[in-house]
N, C-alpha and C positions, 0 to 999 in steps of 0.2 A: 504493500500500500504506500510504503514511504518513497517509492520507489518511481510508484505512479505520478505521486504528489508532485517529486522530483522534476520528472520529464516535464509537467504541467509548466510549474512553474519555468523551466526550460525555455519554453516557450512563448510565454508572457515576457521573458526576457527580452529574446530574440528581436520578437518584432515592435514592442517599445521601444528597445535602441533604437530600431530602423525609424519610428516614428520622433523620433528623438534627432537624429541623423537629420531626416528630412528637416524638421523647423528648424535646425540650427543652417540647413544649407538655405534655406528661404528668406534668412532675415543675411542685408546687408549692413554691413557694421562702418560707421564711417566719425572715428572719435574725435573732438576737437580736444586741442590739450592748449593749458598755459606754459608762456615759457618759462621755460623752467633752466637756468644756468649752471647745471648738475653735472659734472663728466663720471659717467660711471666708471666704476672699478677696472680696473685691465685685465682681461684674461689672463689665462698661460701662455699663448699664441696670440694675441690681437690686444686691442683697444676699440671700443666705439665711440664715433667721435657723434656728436649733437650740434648744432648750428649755435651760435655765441660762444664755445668753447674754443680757444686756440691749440688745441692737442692735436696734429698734423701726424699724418703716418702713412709712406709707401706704401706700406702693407693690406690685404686685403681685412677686412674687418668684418668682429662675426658678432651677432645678438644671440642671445641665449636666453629661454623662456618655456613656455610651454602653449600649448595650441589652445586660443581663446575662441576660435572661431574661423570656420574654411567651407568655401565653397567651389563651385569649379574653377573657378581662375583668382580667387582671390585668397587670402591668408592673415589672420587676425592675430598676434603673439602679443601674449603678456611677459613683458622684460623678465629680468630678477630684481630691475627697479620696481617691479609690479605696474610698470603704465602698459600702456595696449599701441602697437605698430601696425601699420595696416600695410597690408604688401596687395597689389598685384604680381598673378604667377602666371599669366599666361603666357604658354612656351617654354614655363621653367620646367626642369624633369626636377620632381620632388623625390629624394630619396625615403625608404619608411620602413619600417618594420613590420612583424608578421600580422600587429592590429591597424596599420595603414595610418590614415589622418585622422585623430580620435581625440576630440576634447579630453585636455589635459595630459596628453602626451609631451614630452619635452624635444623640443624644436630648436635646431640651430641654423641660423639664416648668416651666410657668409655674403661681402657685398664692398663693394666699391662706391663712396661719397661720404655725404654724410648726415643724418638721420635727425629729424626736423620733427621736432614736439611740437608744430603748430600744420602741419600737416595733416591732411586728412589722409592722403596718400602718401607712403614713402617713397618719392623719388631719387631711388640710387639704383646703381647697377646691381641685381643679383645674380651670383656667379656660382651659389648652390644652394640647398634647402635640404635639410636633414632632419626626420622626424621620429624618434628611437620609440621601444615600447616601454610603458613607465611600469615601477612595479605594482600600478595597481590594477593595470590591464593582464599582468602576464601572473598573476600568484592565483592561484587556483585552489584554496587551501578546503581539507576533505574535511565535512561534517564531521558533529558531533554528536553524540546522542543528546538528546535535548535541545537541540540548538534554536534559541528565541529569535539570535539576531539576524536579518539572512546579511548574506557575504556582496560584495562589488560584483558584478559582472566577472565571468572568469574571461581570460584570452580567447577561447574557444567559444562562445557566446558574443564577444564582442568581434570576433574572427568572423564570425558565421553572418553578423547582420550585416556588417560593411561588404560582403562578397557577395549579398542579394540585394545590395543597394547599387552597388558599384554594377551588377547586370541589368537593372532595370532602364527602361525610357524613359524620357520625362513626363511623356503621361501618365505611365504607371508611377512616378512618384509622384504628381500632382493628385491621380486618385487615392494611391495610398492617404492622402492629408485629411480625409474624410470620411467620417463614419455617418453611414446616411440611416435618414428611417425607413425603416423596408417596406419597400411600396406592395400594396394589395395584389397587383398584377405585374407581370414582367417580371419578379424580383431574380429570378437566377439570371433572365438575359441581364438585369442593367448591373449585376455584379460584374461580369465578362466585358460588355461597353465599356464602365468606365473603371476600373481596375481597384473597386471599391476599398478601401481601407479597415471596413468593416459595417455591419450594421445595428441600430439599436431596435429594440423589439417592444411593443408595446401591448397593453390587455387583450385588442382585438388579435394579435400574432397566439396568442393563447387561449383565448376564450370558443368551449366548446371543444374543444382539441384534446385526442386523448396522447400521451407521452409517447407513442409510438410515433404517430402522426407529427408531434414535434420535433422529435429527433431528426425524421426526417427529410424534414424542413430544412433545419439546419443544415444538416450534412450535403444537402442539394447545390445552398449557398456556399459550402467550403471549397467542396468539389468543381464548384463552377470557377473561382480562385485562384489565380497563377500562382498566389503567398496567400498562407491561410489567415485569413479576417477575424477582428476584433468581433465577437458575438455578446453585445451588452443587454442589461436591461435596466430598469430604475427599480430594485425592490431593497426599497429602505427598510420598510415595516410601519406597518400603521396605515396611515393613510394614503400612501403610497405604497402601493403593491401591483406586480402584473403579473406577476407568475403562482403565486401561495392563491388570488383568488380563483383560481380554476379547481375545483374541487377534486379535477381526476390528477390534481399531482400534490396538492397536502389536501387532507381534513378540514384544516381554519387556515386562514390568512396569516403571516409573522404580524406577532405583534409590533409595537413602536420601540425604540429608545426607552423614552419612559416609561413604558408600561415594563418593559422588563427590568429593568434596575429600581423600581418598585415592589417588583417581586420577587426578584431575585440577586440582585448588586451586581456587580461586573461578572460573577461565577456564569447568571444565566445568561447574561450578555454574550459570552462568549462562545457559550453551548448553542445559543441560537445563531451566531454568526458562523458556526462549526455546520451547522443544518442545512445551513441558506447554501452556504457553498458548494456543501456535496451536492445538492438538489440540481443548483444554478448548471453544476458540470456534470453532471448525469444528465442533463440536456443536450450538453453541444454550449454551453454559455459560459464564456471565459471574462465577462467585462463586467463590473456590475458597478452602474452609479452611483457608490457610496462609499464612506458614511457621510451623515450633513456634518459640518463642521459649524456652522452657526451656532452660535451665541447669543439665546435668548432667551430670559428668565418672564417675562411678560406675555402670560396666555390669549394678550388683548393682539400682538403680533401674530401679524400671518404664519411667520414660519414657525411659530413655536411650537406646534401639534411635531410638527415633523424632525423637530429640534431634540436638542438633549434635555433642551430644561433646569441644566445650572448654570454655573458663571465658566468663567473661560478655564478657568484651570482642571475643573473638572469635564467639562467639556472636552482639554485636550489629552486628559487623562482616557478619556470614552473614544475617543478618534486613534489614539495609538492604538487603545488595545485592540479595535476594529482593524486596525488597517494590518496589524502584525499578524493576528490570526487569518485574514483574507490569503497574506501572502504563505503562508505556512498551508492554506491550501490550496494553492494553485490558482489565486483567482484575484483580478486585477478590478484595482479601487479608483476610484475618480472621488477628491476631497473638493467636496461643494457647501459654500458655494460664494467664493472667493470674490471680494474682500472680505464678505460678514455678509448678510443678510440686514442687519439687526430686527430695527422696526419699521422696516419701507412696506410701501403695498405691494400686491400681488403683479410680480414685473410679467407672470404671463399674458396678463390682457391691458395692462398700462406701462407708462414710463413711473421711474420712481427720483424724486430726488433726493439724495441724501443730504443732510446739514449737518451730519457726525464731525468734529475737529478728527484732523491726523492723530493728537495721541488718543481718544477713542480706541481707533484704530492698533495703536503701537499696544496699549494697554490692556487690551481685552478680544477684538475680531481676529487679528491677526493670532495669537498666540496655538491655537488650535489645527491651522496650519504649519506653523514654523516647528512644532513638534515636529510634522513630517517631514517639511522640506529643509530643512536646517540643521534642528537639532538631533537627529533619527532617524537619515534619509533610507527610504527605501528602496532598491534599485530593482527595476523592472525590465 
């Protein structure tokens, strides 16, 4: 069983990187910097010279950093001054290692001129581009029994996504950027048209339907697939649910957040997050919209049914332990619903405006995220 878990989670790796890949190659990074009068350190081999510094050198010159950011022809490197250089690479042969171009890999850019902190682009001559594997791409380290924490991406997982990204088109990576809602009709053609990323499923995908029939379904959509698709759903518990309300796959609906740590503290929190997820993957359902991360102690708020219902700390106390057990079984979370929620109205049929100050924000919305992305990253 642990074994199955394993491969799952495998998987949810794999092609998060890739969808991780993709948005880092989509956004173009273009830094303005102050000047700054700084000549950094000398190499062993070189010196880098910076514009207002008089340190002159025949020699070619090399920066040293690690990969902030790369697309196909461009190149983003955070110094060991910690600033950000922006290179175009087009026509340069990029040397690289067995995990290729990989945020946070360490990067050395050898080059003739001299490197302009008020540039958006670095206009020197680049005469090579060497991109090593770091040791947190290549250390592979084997479970343990018990193991709460899960580990970085191994080399061979992050090996695996850059070599189905690096085969694709750009269509297939523009469709991969999208998880659509699966339409009533057509759905296996429009997966194969547009090279879907995956789909989210909603009450009517289930209602009536008995688990065979659903499975089915699924399987239809993977199959159709060149890379197999994110299969989400939104089953929070409580008042949102699409899957528990079809009676041929639980007896009752999952209860809420609050109702369970009402009746049970985190113990049943977890045994019901333990439920949801065999169930979710005994379908074919590897994505599941949750937990809400919102912070909201006022039942007079919209989101608060669907909330945790205490203050931030234990809210992010509720969103860890959610999101750690998801990933212990194989099954991938999406934390909503960023920045906060708090007390806006219902943003599905209006606009809403918030009047929260930023440290609101620093103090209390944000914290229940930052658990996961910061302080206790998960890697998917």
């Amino acid at each position: 069983m642990r074994r199955v878990k394993k491969e799952k989670r495998n998987k949810v790796l794999i092609f998060s990187v890739i969808i991780l890949l993709l948005v880092c190659a989509g956004i173009a990074i273009a830094s303005l910097h102050k000047v700054n009068n700084i000549l950094l350190e000398n190499s062993s081999e070189a010196t880098i010279e910076i514009i207002g510094n008089s340190s002159t050198t025949e020699h070619a010159q090399e920066l040293r950093g690690t990969v902030k950011d790369a697309t196909m022809n461009t190149l983003t490197v955070q110094g060991e001054d910690n600033r950000e250089y922006y290179f175009g690479t087009e026509g340069i042969n990029i040397s690289t290692g067995e995990t290729g171009i990989v945020i946070g890999n360490p990067v050395t850019v050898s080059y003739h001129g001299k490197l302009d902190l008020n540039a958006s682009v670095q206009e020197v001559e680049l005469l090579s581009i060497t991109v090593t594997d770091s040791s947190l791409n290549t250390e592979n380290p084997e479970p343990t029994t018990g193991e709460t924490e899960p580990s970085p991406p191994s080399a061979s997982v992050t090996q695996k996504a850059q070599e189905i990204l690096n085969a694709m088109t750009l269509e297939e990576k523009v469709g991969q950027m999208f998880i659509a809602r699966c339409p009533e009709i057509n759905s296996v053609q429009k997966v194969k048209e547009y090279n879907l990323g995956g789909y989210i499923l909603f009450s009517r995908d289930f209602s009536g339907k008995t688990r065979d029939e659903i499975i089915q379904n699924i399987q239809s959509y993977q199959s159709a697939a060149k890379i197999p698709m994110f299969i989400g759903v939104d089953e929070e518990g409580g008042t949102v649910n699409r899957v528990s309300t079809n009676p041929n796959l639980r007896a009752v609906p999952f209860w809420s957040p609050q109702e369970l740590y009402a009746e049970g503290g985190f113990d049943l929190i977890q045994s019901d997050t333990q439920e949801k997820c065999e169930l979710l993957n005994s379908l074919g359902i590897n994505l599941n919209f949750a937990p809400i991360c919102d912070v909201s102690q006022n039942p007079e708020d919209f989101i608060y049914d669907r909330s945790f219902g205490q203050n931030a700390e234990q809210t992010a106390a509720y969103v860890h332990l959610v999101v750690q057990t998801m990933f212990q079984e194989g099954m991938g979370s999406v934390l909503k619903h960023f920045p906060g929620y708090g007390n806006n109205v219902d943003t599905h049929t209006g606009i809403a405006y918030d009047n929260r100050t930023y440290e609101t924000f620093l103090n209390s919305d944000f914290l229940p995220f930052q658990q996961e992305l910061i302080l206790e990253p998960i890697w998917y």
